[in-house]
Every structure is written in structure tokens, then in C-alpha cells.
ROGU-22826 format. One line per field, with one value per atom (N, C-alpha, C): atom name; x, z, y; residue in three letters; residue number from 1. Coordinates in nm, 2 decimals, decimal comma. Layout:
atome: CA  ...
px: X  ...
pz: Z  ...
py: Y  ...
residu: ALA  ...
num: NUM  ...
END
This chain:
atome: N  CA  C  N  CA  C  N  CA  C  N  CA  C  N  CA  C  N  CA  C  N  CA  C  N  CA  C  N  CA  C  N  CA  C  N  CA  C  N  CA  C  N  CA  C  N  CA  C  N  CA  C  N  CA  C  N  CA  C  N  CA  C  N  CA  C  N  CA  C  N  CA  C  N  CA  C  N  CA  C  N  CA  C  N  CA  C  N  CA  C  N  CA  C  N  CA  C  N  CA  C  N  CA  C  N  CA  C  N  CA  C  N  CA  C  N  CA  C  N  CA  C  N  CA  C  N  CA  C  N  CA  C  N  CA  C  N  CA  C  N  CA  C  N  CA  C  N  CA  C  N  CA  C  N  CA  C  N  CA  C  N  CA  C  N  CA  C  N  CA  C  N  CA  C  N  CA  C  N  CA  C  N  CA  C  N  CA  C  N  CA  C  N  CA  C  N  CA  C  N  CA  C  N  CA  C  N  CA  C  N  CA  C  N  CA  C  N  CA  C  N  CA  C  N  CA  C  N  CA  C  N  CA  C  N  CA  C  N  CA  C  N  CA  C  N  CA  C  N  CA  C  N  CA  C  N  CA  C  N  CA  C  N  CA  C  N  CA  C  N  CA  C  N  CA  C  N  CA  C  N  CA  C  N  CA  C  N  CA  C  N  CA  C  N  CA  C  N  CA  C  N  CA  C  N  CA  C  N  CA  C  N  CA  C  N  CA  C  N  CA  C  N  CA  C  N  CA  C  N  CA  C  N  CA  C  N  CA  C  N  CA  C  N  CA  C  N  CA  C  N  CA  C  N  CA  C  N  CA  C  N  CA  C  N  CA  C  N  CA  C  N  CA  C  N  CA  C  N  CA  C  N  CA  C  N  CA  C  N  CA  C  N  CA  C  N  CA  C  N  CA  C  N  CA  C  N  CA  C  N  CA  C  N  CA  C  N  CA  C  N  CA  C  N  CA  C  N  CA  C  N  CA  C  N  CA  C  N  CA  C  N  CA  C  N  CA  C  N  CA  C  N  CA  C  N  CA  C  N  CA  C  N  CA  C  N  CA  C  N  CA  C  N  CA  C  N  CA  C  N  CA  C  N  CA  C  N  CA  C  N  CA  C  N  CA  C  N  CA  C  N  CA  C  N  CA  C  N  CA  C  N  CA  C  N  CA  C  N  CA  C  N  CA  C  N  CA  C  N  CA  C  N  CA  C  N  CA  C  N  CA  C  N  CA  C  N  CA  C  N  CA  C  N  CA  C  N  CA  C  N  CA  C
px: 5,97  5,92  5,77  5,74  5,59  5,50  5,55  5,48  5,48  5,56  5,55  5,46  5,44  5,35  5,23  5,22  5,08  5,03  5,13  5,09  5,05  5,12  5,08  5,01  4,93  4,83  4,72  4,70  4,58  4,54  4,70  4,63  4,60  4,65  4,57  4,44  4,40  4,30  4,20  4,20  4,15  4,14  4,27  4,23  4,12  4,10  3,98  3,92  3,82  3,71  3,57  3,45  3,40  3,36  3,40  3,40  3,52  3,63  3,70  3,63  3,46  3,49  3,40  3,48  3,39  3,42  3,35  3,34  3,34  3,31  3,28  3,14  3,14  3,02  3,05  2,99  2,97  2,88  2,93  2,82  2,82  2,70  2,59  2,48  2,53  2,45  2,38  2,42  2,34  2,29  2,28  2,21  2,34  2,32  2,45  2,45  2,54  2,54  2,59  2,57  2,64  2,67  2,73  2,84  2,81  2,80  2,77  2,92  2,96  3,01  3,05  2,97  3,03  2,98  3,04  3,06  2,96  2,99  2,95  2,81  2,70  2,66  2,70  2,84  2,86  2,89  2,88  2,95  2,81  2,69  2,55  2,52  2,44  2,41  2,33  2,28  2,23  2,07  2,06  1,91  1,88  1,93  1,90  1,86  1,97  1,96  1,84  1,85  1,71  1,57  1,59  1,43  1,44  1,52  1,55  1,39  1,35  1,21  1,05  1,14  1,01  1,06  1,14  1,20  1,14  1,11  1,07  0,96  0,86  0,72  0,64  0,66  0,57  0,63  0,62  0,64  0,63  0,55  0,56  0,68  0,62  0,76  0,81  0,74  0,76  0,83  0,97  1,03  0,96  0,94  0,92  1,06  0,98  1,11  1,25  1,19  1,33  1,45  1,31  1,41  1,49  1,44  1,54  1,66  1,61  1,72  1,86  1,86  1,88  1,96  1,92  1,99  2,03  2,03  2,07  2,18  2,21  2,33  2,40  2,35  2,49  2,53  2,46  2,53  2,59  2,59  2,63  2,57  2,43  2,40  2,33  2,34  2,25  2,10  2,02  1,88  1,87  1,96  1,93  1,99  2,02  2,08  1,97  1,94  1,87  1,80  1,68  1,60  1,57  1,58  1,53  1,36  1,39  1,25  1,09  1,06  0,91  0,98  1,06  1,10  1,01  1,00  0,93  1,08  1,12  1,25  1,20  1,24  1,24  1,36  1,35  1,46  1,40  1,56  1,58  1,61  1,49  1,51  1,38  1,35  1,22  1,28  1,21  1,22  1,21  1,11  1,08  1,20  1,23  1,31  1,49  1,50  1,61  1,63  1,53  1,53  1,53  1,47  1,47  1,59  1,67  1,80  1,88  1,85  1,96  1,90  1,81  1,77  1,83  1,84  1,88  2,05  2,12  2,23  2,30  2,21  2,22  2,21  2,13  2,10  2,24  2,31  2,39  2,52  2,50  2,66  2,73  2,63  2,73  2,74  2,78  2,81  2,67  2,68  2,53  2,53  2,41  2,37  2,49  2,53  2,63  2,57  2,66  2,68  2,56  2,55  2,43  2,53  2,40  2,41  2,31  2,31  2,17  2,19  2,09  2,11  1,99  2,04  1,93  1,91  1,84  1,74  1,73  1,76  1,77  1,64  1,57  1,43  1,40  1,48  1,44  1,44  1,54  1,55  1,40  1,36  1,30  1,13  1,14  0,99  1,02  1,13  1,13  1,16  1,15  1,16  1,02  0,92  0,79  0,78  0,85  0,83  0,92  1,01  1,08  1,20  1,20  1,32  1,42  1,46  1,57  1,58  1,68  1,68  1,77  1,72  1,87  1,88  2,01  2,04  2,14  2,09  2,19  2,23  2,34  2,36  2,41  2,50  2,51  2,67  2,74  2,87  2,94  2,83  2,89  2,78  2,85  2,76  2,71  2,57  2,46  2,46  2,48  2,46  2,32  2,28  2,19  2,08  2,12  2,02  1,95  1,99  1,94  1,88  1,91  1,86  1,70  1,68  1,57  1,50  1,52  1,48  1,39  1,44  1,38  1,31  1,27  1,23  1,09  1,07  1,00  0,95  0,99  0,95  0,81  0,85  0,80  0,70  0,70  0,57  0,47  0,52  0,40  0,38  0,45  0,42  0,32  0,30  0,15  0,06  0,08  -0,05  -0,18
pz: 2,99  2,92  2,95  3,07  3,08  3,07  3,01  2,93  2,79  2,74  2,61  2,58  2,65  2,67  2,73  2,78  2,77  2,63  2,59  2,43  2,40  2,35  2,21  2,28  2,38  2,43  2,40  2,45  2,39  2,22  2,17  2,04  1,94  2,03  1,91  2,05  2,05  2,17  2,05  2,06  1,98  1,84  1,82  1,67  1,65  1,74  1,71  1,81  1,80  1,89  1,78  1,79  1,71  1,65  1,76  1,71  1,56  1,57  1,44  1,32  1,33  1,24  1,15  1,09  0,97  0,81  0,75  0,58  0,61  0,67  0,71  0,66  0,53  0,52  0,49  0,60  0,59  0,54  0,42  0,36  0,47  0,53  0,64  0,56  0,54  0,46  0,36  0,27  0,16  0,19  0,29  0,36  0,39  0,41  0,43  0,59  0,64  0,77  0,70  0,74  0,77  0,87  0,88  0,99  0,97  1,06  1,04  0,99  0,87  0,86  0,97  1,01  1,10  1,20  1,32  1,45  1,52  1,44  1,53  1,45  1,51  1,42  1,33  1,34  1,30  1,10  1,12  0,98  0,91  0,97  0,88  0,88  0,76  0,66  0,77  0,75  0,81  0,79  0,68  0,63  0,72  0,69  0,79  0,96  1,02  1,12  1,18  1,12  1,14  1,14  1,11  1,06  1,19  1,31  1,40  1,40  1,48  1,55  1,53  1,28  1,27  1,25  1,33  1,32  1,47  1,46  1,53  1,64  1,57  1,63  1,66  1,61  1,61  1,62  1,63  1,60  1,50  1,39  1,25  1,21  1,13  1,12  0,99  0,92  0,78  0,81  0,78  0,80  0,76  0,76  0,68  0,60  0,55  0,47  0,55  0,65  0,72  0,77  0,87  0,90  0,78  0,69  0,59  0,56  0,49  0,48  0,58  0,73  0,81  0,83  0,78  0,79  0,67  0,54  0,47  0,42  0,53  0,52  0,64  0,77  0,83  0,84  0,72  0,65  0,53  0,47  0,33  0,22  0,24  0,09  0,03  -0,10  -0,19  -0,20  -0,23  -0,22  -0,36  -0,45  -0,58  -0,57  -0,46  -0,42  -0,37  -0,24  -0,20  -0,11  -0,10  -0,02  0,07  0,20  0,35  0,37  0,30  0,31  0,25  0,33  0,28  0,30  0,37  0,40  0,50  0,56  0,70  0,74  0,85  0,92  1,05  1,11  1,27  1,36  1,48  1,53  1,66  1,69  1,78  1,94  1,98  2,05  2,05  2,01  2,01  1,92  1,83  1,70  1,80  1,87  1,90  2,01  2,10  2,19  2,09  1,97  1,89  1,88  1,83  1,79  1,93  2,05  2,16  2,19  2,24  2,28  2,12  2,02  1,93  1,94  1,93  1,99  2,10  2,24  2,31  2,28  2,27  2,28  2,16  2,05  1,95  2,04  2,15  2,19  2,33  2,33  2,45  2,38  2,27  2,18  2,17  2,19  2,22  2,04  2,04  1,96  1,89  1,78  1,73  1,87  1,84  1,93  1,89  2,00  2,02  1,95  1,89  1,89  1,74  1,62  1,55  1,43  1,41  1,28  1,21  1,11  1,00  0,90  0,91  0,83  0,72  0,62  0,46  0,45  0,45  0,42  0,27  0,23  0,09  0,14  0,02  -0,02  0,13  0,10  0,23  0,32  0,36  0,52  0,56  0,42  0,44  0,48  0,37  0,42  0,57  0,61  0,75  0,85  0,82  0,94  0,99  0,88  0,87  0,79  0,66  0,60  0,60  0,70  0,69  0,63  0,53  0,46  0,51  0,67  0,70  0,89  0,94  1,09  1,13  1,25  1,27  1,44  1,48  1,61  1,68  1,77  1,88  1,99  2,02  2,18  2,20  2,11  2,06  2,08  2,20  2,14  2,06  2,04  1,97  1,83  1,71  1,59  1,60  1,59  1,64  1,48  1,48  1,31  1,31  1,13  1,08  1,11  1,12  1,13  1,30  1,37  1,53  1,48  1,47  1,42  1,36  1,23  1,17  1,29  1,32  1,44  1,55  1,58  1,70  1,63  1,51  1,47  1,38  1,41  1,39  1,47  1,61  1,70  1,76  1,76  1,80  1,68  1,57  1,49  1,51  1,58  1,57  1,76  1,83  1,95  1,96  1,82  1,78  1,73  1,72  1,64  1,71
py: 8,43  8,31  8,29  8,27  8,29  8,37  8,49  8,62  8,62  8,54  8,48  8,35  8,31  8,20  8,20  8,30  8,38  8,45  8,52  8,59  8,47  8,36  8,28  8,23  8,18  8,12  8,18  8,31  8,38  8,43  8,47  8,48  8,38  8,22  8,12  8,13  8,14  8,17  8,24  8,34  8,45  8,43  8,34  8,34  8,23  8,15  8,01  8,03  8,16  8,19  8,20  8,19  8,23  8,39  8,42  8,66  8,62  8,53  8,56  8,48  8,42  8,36  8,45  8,55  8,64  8,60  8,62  8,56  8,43  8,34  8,19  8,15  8,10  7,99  7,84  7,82  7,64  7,59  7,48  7,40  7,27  7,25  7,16  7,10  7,00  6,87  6,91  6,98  7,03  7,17  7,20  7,33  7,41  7,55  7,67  7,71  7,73  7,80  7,91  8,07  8,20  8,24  8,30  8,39  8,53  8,61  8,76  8,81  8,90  8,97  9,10  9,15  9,24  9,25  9,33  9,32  9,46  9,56  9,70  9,68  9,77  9,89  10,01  10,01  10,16  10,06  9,98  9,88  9,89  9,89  9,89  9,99  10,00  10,11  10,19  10,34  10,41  10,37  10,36  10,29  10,22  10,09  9,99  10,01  10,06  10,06  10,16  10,26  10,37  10,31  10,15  10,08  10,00  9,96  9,91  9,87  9,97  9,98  9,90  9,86  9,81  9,68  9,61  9,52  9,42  9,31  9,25  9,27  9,35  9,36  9,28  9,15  9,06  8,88  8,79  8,68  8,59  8,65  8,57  8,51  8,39  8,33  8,41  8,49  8,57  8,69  8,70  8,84  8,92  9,04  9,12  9,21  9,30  9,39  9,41  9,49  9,53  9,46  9,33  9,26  9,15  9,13  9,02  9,14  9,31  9,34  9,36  9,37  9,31  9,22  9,12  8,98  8,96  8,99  8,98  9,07  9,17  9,31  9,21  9,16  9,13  8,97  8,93  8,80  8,79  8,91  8,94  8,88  8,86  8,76  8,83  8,81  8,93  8,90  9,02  8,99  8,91  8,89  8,83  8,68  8,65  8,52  8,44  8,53  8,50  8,56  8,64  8,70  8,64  8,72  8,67  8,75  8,87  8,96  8,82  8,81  8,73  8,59  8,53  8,44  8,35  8,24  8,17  8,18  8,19  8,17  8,11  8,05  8,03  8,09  8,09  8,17  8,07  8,00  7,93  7,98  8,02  8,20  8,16  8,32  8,39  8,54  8,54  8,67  8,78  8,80  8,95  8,99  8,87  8,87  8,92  8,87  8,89  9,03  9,08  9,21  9,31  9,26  9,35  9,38  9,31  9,26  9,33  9,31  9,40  9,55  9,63  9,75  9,79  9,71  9,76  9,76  9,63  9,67  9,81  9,86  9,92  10,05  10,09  10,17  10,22  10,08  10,08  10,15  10,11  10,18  10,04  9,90  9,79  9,76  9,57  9,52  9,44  9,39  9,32  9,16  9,15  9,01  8,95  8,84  8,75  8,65  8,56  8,39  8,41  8,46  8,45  8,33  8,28  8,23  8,21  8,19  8,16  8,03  7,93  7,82  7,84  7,82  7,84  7,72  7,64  7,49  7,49  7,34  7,29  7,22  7,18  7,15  7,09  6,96  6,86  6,90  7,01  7,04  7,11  7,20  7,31  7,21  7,12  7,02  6,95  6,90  6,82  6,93  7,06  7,09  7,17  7,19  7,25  7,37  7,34  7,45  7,58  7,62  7,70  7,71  7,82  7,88  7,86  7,92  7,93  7,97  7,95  7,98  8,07  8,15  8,26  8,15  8,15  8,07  8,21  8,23  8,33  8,32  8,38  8,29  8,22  8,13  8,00  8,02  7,92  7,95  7,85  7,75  7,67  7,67  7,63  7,60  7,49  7,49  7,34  7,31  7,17  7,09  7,12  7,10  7,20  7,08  6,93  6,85  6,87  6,90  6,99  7,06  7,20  7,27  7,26  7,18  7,11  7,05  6,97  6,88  6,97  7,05  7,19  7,25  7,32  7,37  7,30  7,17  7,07  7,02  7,01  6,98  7,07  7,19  7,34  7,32  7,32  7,29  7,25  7,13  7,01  7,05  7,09  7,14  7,27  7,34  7,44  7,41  7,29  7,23  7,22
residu: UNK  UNK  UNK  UNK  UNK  UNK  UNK  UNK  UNK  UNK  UNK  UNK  UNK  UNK  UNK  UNK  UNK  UNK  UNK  UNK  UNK  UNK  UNK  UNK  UNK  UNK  UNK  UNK  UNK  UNK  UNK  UNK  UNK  UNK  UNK  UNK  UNK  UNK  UNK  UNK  UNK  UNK  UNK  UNK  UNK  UNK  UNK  UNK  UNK  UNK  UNK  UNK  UNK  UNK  UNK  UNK  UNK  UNK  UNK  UNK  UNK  UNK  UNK  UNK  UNK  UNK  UNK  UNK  UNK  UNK  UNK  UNK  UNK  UNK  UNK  UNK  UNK  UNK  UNK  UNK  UNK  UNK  UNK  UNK  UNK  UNK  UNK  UNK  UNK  UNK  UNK  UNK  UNK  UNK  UNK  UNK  UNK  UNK  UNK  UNK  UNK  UNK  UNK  UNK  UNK  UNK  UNK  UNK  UNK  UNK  UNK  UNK  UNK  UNK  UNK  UNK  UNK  UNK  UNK  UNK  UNK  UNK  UNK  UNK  UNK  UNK  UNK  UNK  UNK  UNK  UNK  UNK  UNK  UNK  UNK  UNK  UNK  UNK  UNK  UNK  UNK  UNK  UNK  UNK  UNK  UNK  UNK  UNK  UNK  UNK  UNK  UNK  UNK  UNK  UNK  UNK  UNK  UNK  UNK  UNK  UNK  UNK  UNK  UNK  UNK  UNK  UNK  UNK  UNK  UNK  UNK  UNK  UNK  UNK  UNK  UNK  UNK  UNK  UNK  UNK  UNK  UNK  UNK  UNK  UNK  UNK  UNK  UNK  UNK  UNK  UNK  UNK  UNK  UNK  UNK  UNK  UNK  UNK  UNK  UNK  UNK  UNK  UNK  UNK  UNK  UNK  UNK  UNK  UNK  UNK  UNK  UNK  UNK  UNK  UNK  UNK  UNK  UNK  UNK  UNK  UNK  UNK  UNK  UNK  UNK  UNK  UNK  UNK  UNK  UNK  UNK  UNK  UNK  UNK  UNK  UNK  UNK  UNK  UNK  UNK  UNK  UNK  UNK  UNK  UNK  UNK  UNK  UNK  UNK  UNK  UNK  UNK  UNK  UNK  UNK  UNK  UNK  UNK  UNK  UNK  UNK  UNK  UNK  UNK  UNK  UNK  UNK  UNK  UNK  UNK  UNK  UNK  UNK  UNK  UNK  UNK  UNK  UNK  UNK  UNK  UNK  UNK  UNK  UNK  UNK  UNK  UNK  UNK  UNK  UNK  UNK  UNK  UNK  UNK  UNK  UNK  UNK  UNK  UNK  UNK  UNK  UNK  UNK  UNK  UNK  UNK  UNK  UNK  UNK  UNK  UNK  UNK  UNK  UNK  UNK  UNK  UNK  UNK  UNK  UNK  UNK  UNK  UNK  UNK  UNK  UNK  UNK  UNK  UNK  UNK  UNK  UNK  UNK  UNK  UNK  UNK  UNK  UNK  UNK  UNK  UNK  UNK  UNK  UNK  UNK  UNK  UNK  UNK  UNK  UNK  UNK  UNK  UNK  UNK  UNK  UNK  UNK  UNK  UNK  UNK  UNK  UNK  UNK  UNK  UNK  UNK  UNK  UNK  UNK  UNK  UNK  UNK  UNK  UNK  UNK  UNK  UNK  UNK  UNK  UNK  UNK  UNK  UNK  UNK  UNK  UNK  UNK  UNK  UNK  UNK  UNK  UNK  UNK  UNK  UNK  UNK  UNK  UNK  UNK  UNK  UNK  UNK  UNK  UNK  UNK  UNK  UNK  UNK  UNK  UNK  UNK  UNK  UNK  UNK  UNK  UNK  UNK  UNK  UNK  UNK  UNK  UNK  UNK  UNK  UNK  UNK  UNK  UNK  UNK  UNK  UNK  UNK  UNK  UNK  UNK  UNK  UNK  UNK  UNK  UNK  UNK  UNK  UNK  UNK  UNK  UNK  UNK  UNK  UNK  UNK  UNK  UNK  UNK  UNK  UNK  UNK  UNK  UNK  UNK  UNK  UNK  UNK  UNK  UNK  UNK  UNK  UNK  UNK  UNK  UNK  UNK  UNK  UNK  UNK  UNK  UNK  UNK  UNK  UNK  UNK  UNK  UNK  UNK
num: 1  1  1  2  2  2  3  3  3  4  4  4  5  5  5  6  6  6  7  7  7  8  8  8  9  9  9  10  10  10  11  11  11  12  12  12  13  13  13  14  14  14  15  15  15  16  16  16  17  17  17  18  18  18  19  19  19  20  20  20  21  21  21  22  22  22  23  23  23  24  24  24  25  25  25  26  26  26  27  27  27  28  28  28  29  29  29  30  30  30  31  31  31  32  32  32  33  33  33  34  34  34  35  35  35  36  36  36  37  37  37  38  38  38  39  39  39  40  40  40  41  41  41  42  42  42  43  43  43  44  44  44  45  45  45  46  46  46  47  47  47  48  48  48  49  49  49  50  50  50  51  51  51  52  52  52  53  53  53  54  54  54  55  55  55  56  56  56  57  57  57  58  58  58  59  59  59  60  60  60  61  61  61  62  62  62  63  63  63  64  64  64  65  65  65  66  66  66  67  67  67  68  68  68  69  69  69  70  70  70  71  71  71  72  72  72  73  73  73  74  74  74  75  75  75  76  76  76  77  77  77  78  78  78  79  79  79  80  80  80  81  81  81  82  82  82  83  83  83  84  84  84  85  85  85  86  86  86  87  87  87  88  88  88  89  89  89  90  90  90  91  91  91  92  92  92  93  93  93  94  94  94  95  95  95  96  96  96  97  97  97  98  98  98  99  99  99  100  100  100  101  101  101  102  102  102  103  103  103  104  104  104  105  105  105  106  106  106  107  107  107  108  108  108  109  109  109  110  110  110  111  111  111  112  112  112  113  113  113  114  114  114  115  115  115  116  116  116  117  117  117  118  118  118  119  119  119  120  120  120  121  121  121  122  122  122  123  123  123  124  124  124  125  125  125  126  126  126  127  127  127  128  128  128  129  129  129  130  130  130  131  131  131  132  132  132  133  133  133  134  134  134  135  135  135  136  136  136  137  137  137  138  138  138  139  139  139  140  140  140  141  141  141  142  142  142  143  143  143  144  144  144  145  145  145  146  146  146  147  147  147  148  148  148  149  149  149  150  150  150  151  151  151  152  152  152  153  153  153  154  154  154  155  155  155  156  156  156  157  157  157  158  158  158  159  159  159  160  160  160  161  161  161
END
């Protein structure tokens, strides 16, 4: 009996962890949260991953090529929806530090960065929070509401001024 109640303890466990929440987009006050589609590197394209290197060299808040395609392969959104490439994003982090930490664990044979999400900003979010497109959050075991999110990434603005 207590070996059965271990099973069903863990697999509703598992099933309401956030590693299950894949194909998950949440509409957040007019603004989108994503969920990464997939889990390995072996699930992204060979393209992509081969461009690791030129991926977070720098701290612009402007993705460049690689990285939006990147983020737009392990969030699943089309570049005709919406392009991350030439985006302002903020990364509630530090970008270079994102990409270090995905290189390395890429290199370890591990899994992509833990805890990601990505919020796309509707007009307003995108003006109150200083202009950015959109944010990647990692590490995160819990989903932070998009109005945080805004908020931090507004803060940090006016804290480079």
C-alpha cells in the first residue's frame, strides 16, 4: 500500500512540475509567456546548435541572428509571427551568462538551461518597461507575472542611466 502511494504521489508530482510544462503558452495581461518546447539538444536543428559560439558574445540588449533563431526554435514561434532576431530583449540574468551556461551544459551532453521562459510585451508593456520587445527569465522555478518582470527590467533601465 505504501508503494502505491508512493507511485501516485510522485507521478502527480511529475506531472505538475514545470519540465512537464511543454506546448504551454500563457496569455499574461495582454502579453504571452512561452515555454520551451524541448528539453535535449539532440531535438535542435544541427544548424542552430553549430552557431552556439556566436551566441551570446556580448550584452546587447539586440539579439542578433543566431541567437533569436535560438529562441525562436526552442519556443516554437515562427519567424513570420514573430522574430526574436533584431529584437531588444532583456534577460533577467545576464545574456552572456545565458548563453555561457547553455554552451557549457551543451558541451556536458546535458539538458538546455533550466527554468526558461520568454515573455513578448504588448505595446504597453514594451513602453513601461524601457522599450523592450521581450524577456528570456531562467532559473526560475516558478513563473514570475509578466507585470515583475516589466517592473525589473525598468528598474535596471533607469539604474543605467
Amino acid at each position: 500500500m505504501r508503494t502505491l502511494f508512493t507511485i501516485i504521489c510522485l507521478g502527480l508530482l511529475l506531472s505538475c512540475s514545470s519540465v512537464s510544462n511543454k506546448n504551454i503558452t500563457e496569455k499574461s495581461e495582454s502579453g504571452k509567456i512561452y515555454f520551451p518546447i524541448i528539453d535535449t539538444f539532440s531535438d535542435i536543428s544541427d544548424e542552430i546548435v553549430s552557431n552556439l559560439d556566436k551566441m551570446g558574445t556580448d550584452n546587447t540588449e539586440i539579439l542578433n541572428v543566431y541567437e533569436g533563431e535560438y529562441f525562436n526554435y526552442i519556443f516554437d514561434i515562427s519567424p513570420q509571427i514573430f522574430n526574436l532576431a533584431g529584437k531588444k530583449v532583456g534577460f533577467i540574468r545576464d545574456k552572456m551568462d545565458y548563453f555561457k551556461q547553455t554552451r557549457s551544459l551543451y558541451n556536458q551532453g546535458s539538458s538546455i538551461v533550466g527554468g526558461n521562459s520568454l515573455y513578448i510585451f504588448n505595446d504597453a508593456q514594451k513602453e513601461e518597461s524601457g522599450g523592450y520587445d521581450a524577456a528570456i527569465v531562467y532559473w526560475s522555478k516558478f513563473v514570475i507575472p509578466t507585470r515583475t518582470v516589466v517592473k525589473r527590467l525598468h528598474k535596471r533601465k533607469v539604474a543605467t542611466r
